[in-house]
Structures are given as structure tokens and as C-alpha cells.
N, C-alpha and C positions, 0 to 999 in steps of 0.2 A: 387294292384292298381298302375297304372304307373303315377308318378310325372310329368313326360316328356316324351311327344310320339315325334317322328319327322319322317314323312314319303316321301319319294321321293324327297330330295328337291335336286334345281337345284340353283345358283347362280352365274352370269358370273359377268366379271367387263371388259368393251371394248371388247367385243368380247372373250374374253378370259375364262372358262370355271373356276370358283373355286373350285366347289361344283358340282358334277354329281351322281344325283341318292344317295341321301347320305339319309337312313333311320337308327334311332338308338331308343332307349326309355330306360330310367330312372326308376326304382323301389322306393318306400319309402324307403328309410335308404340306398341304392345301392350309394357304391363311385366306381363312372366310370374315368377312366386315360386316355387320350387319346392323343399318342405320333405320333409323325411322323416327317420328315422332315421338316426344315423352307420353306414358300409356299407351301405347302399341305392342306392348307383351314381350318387347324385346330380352328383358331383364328375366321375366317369369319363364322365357324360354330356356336360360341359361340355365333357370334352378332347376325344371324339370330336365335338364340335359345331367346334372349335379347331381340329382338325387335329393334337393335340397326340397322340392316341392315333387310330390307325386301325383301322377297327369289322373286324368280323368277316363281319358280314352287317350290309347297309341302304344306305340309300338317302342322301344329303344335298344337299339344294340350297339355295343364295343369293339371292335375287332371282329364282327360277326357272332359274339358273344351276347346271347339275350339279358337283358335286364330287367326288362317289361313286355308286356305283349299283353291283348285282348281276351280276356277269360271264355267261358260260354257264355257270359249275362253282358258281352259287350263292353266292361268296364277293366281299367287295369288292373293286369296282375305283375306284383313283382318276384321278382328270383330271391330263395332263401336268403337270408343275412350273409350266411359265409359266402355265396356266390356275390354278392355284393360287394364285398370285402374286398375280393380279387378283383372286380370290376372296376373298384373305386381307383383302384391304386395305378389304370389306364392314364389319368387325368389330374391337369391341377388347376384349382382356381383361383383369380386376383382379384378381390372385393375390388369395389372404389374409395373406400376407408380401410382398406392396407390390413386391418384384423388381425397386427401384431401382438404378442402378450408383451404386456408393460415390464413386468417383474422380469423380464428375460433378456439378457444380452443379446445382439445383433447375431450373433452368431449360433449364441441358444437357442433361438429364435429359429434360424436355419435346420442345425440337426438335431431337435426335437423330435422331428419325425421319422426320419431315417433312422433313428436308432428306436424309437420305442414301437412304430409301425411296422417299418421294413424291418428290424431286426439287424441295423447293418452295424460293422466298429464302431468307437467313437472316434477310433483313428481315420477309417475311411468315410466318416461324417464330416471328421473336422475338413480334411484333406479337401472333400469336392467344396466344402462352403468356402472355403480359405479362397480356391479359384473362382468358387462362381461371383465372389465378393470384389475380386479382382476384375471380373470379367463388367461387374454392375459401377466400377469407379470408385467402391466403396471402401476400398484394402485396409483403410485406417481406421477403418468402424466397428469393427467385430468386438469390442470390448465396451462400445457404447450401448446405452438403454435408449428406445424409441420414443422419449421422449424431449431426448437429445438431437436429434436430427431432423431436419426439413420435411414438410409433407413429401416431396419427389424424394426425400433420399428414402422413408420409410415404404412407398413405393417400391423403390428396387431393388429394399430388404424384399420386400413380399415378394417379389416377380421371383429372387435367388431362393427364396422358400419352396415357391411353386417345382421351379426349376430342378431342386434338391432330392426331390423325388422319381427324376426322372421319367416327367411321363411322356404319353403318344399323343397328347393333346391336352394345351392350355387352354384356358375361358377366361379372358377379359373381361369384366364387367363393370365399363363407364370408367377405365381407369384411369382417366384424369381430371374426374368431373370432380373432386375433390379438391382439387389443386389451381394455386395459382397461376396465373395468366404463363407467366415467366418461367415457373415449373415443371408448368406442362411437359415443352420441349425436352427436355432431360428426359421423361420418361416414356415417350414417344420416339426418341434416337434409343433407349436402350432394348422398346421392345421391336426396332427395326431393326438391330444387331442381331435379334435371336433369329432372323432368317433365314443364317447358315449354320444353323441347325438342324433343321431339316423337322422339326417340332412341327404338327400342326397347330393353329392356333382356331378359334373364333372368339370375333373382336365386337364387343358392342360397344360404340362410340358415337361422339357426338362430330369428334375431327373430321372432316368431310373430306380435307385435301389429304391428310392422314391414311384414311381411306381408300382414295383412290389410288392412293403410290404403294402401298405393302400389301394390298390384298388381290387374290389370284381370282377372287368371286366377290360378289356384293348383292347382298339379301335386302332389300326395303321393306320393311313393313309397316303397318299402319293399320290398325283400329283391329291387331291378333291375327289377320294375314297374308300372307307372304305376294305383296302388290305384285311386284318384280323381281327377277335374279339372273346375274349375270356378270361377263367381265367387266370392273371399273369402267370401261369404254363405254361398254352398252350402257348401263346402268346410267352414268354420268351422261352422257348425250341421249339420254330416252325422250322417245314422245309422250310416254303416258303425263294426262296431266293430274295426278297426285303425285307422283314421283316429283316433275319439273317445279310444281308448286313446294315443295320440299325445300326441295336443293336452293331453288331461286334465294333462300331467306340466308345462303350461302354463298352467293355469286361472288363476292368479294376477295374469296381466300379460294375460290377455284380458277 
């Protein structure tokens, strides 16, 4: 069963083309990578995966769940609000700026949403943050405000937020490109832990070697898309040369 279908989608901004023809689909438990150039659409993919940006042309489904699809005039249509609602709650996103609220404890922070979305206890709110906090290195932090902690540790408040709602698939997006050199790593081991999970993820990053060790697919794109896809294997030793011109400015750390 595909967590994430996305078929043909098109998305321009001013005339300008971001996203051409760009179909992909997600498996249960599948962590998909997907690298390319800065402006290659990689980002605006995510938000039309989101809901954050609405495509132009294409198709999007959930669990086999429509969310969008092709009207008769050829352009998208989306599913009423409350079919959205339930949609939404398939999935969780991790900016690259963490998109913590200030005024909220670590923890607040966490089951915010579990209790005013999901409708869940505050007890069985606190309970899973308590672990997922535990699980992120952060056990001592639940009574700190964000902007008491480290770019990586508000990081992996945000990854325990995403996580909090237990969805069938995360969306990465550049989640280290905010952080420092040295930081990185922290948040890059912890989102390699969420493995045995069995979560899907897709990952847009810049980590190349990153890349190639946690993800079960790897998408390239460049100039909106989809050059190449395939296992880290293939993708990493391709012939194409956009791909290898890519990578090359990587050779170092592969």
C-alpha cells in the first residue's frame, strides 16, 4: 500500500515553471531522499505534498485517499475541508527552522496538538511526549522554553512534535540546513533512529552521504524534474551526467 501517491503534478510561480510532470509514491515504512540543486522544486514539492501550496495540475493521494485530482478544465481540484482534516493528520512536517512557539514549554510544545487536534488526554499527551523526549536525548528539557536550547536540540523538539501525532509519514524539509556544522550530526543520528519505526519518511537534504546510508530510494532533481530514481546504489554510481555533475561537488564526503 502507498502512504503517498503523487501523480503528474505541475506547479508554476509567475509564470515560471517549478514542478513539471513530477509523479512519485511513497511505500509504508519507505524512506525516500530526494537531492538536487537549490531551485529544483525540491522544497515546493513538499509543500504541495503538505497542502501548504496547492498544485496547479496533479493528482495527490493518502493511503489511497484522494486529496486532489484533475477537475474537467484540467486544473486541480481539492477534497472538501473536512476530508482534508482527516488527510492531514496521515502526516507530519519538520521545517528547516524547527517552527516552535516561543511562549511554550518543550513539552507544550509537544502536546499541543494531540490534545486540541487529536482530541487525545492530557495524560496520554504528556505520557507519549515524556518518551518521545526521552527517546530525542532531551528528558531534561521538557520544562525549558526554545529559546533556551541549541539549534539541534529545537530540532528534535520539532522531529518529537512531528512524531507526537503519530503519523504514516514524515516530510523533512532541509532539516539541517539551519544548523551548525557540529549540530548537524545530532539531528541526523536521531532522525536515523526513527528507522525502527517503521514511519515513512521523505527526506530533502543536502547530506549526500546522509542520503545514501538511510534511504531505501533516491529522487534527483533538477530544474522541477525528476532527472533520476532509484537505490542509493544506482543513483550514487549513475552515468547520467547531471546527476554525476551534482554529486562530483560532493566527492569528498562520499
Amino acid at each position: 500500500m502507498h502512504v503517498l501517491e503523487m501523480n503528474h503534478v505541475e506547479k508554476s510561480f509567475n509564470e515560471q515553471n517549478v514542478l513539471r510532470d513530477i509523479s512519485l509514491s511513497v511505500k509504508e515504512g519507505e524512506i525516500l531522499s530526494v537531492i538536487g540543486p537549490s531551485g529544483s522544486g525540491k522544497s515546493t514539492l513538499l509543500r504541495c505534498a503538505t497542502l501548504l501550496e496547492q498544485m496547479d495540475k496533479g493528482e495527490l493521494f493518502y493511503l489511497g485517499e484522494k486529496a486532489a485530482w484533475n477537475g474537467s478544465d484540467g486544473t486541480t481540484v481539492y477534497a472538501k475541508k473536512e476530508k482534508l482534516k482527516e488527510i492531514q493528520k496521515n502526516y507530519g512536517l519538520v521545517f528547516q527552522n524547527f517552527n516552535l512557539f516561543p511562549h511554550m514549554t518543550v513539552l507544550n510544545n509537544i502536546i499541543d496538538a494531540p490534545i486540541h487536534v487529536q482530541k487525545r488526554s492530557k495524560e496520554d499527551a504528556i505520557k507519549e511526549a515524556t518518551e518521545l523526549l526521552q527517546k530525542m536525548g532531551l528528558a531534561d528539557k521538557a520544562d525549558a522554553y526554545p529559546c533556551q536550547l541549541s539549534g539541534g536540540q529545537c530540532q528534535r523538539v520539532a522531529i518529537a512534535r512531528a512524531l507526537a501525532l503519530n503519523p504514516k509519514i514524515l516530510f523533512f524539509d532541509e532539516p539541517t540546513s539551519a544548523l551548525d556544522p557540529e549540530l548537524t550530526g545530532e539531528v541526523l543520528k536521531v532522525i536515523k533512529s526513527l528507522a525502527d519505526l517503521h514511519i515513512a519518511m521523505v527526506i530533502v537534504t543536502h547530506e549526500m552521504a546522509f542520503a545514501r546510508d538511510i534511504s531505501d530510494r533516491v529522487i534527483f532533481m533538477a530544474e522541477g524534474v525528476i532527472v533520476e530514481e532509484g537505490t542509493p546504489e544506482e543513483v550514487f554510481a549513475s552515468n547520467n551526467v547531471r546527476t554525476q555533475n551534482f554529486l562530483g561537488r560532493y566527492g569528498d564526503i562520499l
